[in-house]
C-alpha positions, 0 to 999 in steps of 0.5 A: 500500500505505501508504494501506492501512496507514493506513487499518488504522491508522485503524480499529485505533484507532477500534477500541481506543477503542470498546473501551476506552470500553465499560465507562465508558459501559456503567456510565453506560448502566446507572445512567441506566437505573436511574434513568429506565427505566418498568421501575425502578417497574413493578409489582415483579411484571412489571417486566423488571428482575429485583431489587427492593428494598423500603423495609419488612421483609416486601416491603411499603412502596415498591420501586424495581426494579434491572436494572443493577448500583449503585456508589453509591445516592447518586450516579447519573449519567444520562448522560455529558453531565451532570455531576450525581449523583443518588440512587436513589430508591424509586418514589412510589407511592400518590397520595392516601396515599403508600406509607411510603418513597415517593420517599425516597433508597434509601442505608441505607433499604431493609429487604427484597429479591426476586431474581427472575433465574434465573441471577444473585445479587444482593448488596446490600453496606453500603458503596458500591463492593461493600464491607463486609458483604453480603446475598447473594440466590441466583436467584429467592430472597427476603429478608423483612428484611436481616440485615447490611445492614438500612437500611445498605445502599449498593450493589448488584451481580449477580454468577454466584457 
């Protein structure tokens, strides 16, 4: 019977560490795919991520498509293993004459936003971490120009209300 007990035990704690891991590596998950996803720059009009975010007023200019929610713009980790941050980017687009915005840091740059999730708002806030004021996009609604967080913006994040 200890042996049992011991193995109960064994699994038990096996257990709690998966569960108390989940949300570091589900926050890590999502930040390296926002960064390395082929969705985070498909076109804005067929990407399996679900909000895009754009340099220019209006949706124009270059985008970048967010599936996962973002602490900080300015500081992504692309996996547990490495010890860098990244910025998120907007995508380059235009090879010969490069979109405006093209490859230049998302942090307090973007001006406009689409949410096209069918359940989910977008919050585009003006401080890192889901603080300060916030642009707020119901499902499938547009923002032609940010009215509090016009080119101070920070993070991002889904909510349900």
């Amino acid at each position: 019977m200890s042996h049992l007990v011991k193995r109960a035990a064994v699994v038990g704690a096996a257990l709690a560490a998966v569960f108390t891991m989940a949300p570091n590596a589900q926050a890590l998950d999502g930040d390296h795919h926002n960064l390395y996803s082929p969705s985070a720059c498909d076109d804005h009009w067929r990407s399996a991520f679900s909000f895009h975010i754009f340099f220019n007023s209006n949706l124009k200019g270059s985008y970048r498509n967010i599936g996962y929610s973002v602490y900080d713009f300015g500081s992504l980790k692309a996996g547990a293993g490495d010890p860098n941050h990244y910025p998120l980017r907007f995508c380059q687009m235009g090879a010969s004459a490069p979109w405006p915005g093209s490859n230049q840091k998302i942090k307090n740059n973007a001006a406009s936003a689409r949410n096209d999730h069918y359940k989910y708002i977008g919050r585009v806030y003006y401080r890192s971490g889901y603080k300060g004021a916030q642009d707020v996009l119901s499902p499938n609604e547009t923002i032609g120009k940010f009215s509090k967080v016009y080119n101070e913006n920070a993070s991002f994040k889904w909510t349900s209300s």
